[in-house]
Structures are given as C-alpha cells and as structure tokens.
C-alpha positions in Angstrom: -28.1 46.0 -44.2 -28.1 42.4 -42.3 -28.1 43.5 -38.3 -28.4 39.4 -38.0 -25.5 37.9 -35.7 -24.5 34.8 -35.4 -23.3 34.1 -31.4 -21.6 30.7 -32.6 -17.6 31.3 -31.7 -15.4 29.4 -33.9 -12.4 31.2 -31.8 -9.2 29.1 -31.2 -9.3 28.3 -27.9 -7.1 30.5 -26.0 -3.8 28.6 -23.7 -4.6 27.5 -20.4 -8.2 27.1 -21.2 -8.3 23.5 -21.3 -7.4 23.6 -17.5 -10.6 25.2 -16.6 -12.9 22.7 -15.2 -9.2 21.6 -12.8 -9.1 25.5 -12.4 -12.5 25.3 -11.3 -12.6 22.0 -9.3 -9.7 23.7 -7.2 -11.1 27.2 -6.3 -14.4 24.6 -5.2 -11.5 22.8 -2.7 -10.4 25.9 -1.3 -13.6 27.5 -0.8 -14.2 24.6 1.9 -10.7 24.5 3.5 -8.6 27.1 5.4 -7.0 30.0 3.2 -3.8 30.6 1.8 -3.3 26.8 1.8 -0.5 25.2 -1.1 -1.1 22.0 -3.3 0.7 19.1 -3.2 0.1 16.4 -5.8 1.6 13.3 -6.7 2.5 12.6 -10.1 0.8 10.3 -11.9 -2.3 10.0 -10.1 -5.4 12.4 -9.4 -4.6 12.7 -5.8 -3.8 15.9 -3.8 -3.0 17.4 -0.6 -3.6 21.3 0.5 -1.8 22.3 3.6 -0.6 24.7 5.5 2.6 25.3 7.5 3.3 26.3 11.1 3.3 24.9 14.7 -0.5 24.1 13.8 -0.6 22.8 10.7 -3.7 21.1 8.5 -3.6 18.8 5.8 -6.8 17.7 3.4 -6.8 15.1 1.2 -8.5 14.6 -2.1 -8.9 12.3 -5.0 -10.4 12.3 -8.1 -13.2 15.2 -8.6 -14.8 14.5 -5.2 -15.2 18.1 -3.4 -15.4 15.8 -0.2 -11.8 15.4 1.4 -10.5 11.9 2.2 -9.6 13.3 5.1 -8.9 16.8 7.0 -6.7 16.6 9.8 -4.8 19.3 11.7 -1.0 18.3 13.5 1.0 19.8 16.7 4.0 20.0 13.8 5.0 19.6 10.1 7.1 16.5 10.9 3.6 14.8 11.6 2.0 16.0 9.1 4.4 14.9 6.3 4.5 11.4 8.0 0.8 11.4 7.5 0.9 12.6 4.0 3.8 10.2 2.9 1.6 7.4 3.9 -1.5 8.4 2.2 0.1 9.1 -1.1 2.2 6.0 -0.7 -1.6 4.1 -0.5 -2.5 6.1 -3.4 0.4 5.3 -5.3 0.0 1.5 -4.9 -4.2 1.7 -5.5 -3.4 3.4 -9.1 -0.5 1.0 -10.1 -2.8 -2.3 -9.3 -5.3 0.1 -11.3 -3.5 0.3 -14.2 -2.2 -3.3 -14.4 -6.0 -4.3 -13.8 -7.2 -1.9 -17.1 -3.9 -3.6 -18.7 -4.7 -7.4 -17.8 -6.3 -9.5 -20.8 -7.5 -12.8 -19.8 -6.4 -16.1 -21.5 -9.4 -18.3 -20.8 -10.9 -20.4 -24.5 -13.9 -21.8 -24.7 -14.1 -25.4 -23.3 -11.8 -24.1 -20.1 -12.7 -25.7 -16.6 -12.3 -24.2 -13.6 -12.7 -25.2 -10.0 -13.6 -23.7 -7.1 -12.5 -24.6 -3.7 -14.7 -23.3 -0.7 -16.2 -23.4 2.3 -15.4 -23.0 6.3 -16.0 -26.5 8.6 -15.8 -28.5 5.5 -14.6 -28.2 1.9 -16.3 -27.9 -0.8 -15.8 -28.2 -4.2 -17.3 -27.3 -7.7 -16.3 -26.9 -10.9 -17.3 -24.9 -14.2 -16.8 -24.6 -17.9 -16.0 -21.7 -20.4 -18.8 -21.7 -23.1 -18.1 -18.4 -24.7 -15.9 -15.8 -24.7 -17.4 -12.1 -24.4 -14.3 -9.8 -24.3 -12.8 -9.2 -20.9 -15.8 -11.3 -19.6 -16.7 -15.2 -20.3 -19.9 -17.3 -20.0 -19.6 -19.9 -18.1 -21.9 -23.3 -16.8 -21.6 -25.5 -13.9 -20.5 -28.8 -14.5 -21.3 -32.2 -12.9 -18.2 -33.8 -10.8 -16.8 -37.5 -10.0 -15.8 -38.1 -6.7 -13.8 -40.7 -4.8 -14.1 -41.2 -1.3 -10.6 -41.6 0.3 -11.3 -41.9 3.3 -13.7 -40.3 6.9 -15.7 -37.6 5.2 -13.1 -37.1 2.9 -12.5 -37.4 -1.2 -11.0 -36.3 -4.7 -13.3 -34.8 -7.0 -12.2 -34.4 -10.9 -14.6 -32.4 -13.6 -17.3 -34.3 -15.8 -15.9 -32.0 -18.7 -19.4 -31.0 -21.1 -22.0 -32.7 -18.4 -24.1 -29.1 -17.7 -25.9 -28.8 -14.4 -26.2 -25.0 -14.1 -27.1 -22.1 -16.5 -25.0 -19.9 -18.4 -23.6 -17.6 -15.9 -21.5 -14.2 -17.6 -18.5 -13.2 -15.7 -15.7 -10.5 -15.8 -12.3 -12.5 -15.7 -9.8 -11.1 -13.6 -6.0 -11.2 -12.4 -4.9 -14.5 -12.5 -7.4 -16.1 -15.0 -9.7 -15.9 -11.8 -13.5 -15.4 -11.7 -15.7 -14.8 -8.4 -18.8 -17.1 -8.3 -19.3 -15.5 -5.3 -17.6 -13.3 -2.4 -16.7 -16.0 -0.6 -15.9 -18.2 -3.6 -13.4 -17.5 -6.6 -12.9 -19.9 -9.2 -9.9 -20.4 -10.5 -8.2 -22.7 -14.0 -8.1 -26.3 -13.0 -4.7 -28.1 -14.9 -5.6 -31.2 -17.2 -3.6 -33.4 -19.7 -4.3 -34.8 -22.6 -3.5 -38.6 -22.3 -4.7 -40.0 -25.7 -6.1 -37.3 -28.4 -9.3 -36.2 -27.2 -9.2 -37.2 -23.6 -8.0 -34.8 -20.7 -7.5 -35.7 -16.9 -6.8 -33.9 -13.8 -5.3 -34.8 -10.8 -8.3 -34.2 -8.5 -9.4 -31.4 -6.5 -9.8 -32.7 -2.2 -12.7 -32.5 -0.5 -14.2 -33.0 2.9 -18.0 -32.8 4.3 -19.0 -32.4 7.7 -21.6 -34.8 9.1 
C-alpha cells in the first residue's frame, strides 16, 4: 500500500477567504487602538476611520495598508469628531480623484515638440527644450539654443532655435497639462508655433528680464 501523501490542496477556495489579508490588516488596527471601536470607510478609496462614541470619543485614521494611523485624536463630543472626520475624508476623497485622473492622463507630446520654461525670482529667465523621442508616459528631451531681442533695460523676447542642441538627452515623465519638471522650481511647459510657409514655424516670443 502507498502511505505517500501529497499536502498540495487543490481545494476551491472557500467564500470570504479572499478577504483575509483585509481581515487581517484590521484585527492588526484594532490591536493598537481602544476596544470595541466601529469602522467607517469611504467608498471608493482605501481610507478608514475606527471610533468610538460617547462624551469622550476617539477617532483614528488610516489609509492604505499602513498599521500607523494618520492620525488618533480623542474629542469633548461626537459633533467634533464628525466635523473632523468629514474633513479628512473630504481630503481623501479629493487626493484619490486627482489620483485616478493622473493614472488616466495620456500625454500628447510628438517628437520635434518645444517647450519653454519660464523661471526665476529677481529676474526671469527663460529656456527652452525639444521632444526627441517618445518613451510611453515619459519623453526624452534636449535643450535647445534661443534668439533673443533686447527690448528694452534688462529686458527681451526670446524665441526657440528649433533642432540647435546644447544640452543632453534628458528622460522625463510628462504630466497634467502636457507639463514636464526640469526642476522643482522649474516646469516646462508646450510653447505655441505656426507654420508660416511649409517647413518653417514661429512663435511669438517668450519675455525675459536679467538683473544686473
């Protein structure tokens, strides 16, 4: 007789087992808040509230699978804490919404694209780059040398010197707007040109200032 056994279960999984690791992520929660607290969760997102109810009421706040709460606050009444609450999910709400249209967004940039980047605190400054390649939600883009016009004390239009390649091939993830950040304190953006005779594009000019 074959006494071998094979421990690999081929067993349809049983209802309500999918829900385990929640089930599990849960009884983790409550093992670091007060007892005999009830859920509240808002729909459509991965936030939720456990509180309690009384003249001294708690509330804590998580999102996602973090075991840390956003926050854990106790209130003199209910009133409070619902105030409190209504806020926080409202936040929540709006963070997954510009989530979602973020995941949703698909960029419109083509190769041969310039964009220009206005910047800069006491003075303005300007640059401008081109779309080389296209890489999916991200594009590759170069610097690109400018013509400027003085107009008058420190000040000028500069336009795009459309192929003329000053700086290396930079890869960037393209976001709302057709926008890319160069930087944090710069964000390039599509710069409008027109075709005037086949082949040739203008712009209008991008302002600039300098400080001496």
């Amino acid at each position: 007789m074959n006494n071998h056994h094979d421990n690999t279960s081929t067993a349809t999984p049983k209802a309500g087992e999918a829900s385990c690791k929640t089930m599990d992520l849960d009884a983790q929660r409550r093992s670091t808040i007060r007892k005999g607290c009830r859920a509240i969760r808002l729909k459509g997102t991965d936030a939720v509230a456990y509180v309690t109810d009384g003249t001294s009421c708690c509330a804590y706040a998580f999102r996602g699978r973090r075991l840390k709460a956003e926050f854990r606050y106790s209130f003199t009444s209910e009133k409070a804490r619902d105030a409190r609450l209504a806020r926080w999910f409202a936040e929540v709400a709006e963070s997954t919404m510009h989530k979602q249209q973020r995941a949703a967004f698909a960029h419109t940039l083509k190769a041969g694209d310039v964009l220009k980047a206005v910047w800069g605190y006491e003075q303005t400054n300007v640059d401008f780059y081109q779309v080389t390649a296209l890489l999916g939600s991200m594009v590759e883009i170069r610097a690109i040398a400018q013509l400027t016009e003085t107009t008058g004390h420190m000040t000028g239009i500069a336009g795009p010197k459309v192929n003329d390649f000053i700086g290396k091939p930079m890869r960037k993830r393209v976001r709302e707007g057709n926008c890319i950040r160069i930087e944090s304190y710069c964000y390039a953006s599509p710069y409008e040109m027109t075709e005037v005779i086949p082949g040739v594009k203008v712009g209008s000019g991008v302002r600039f200032s300098t400080y001496a």
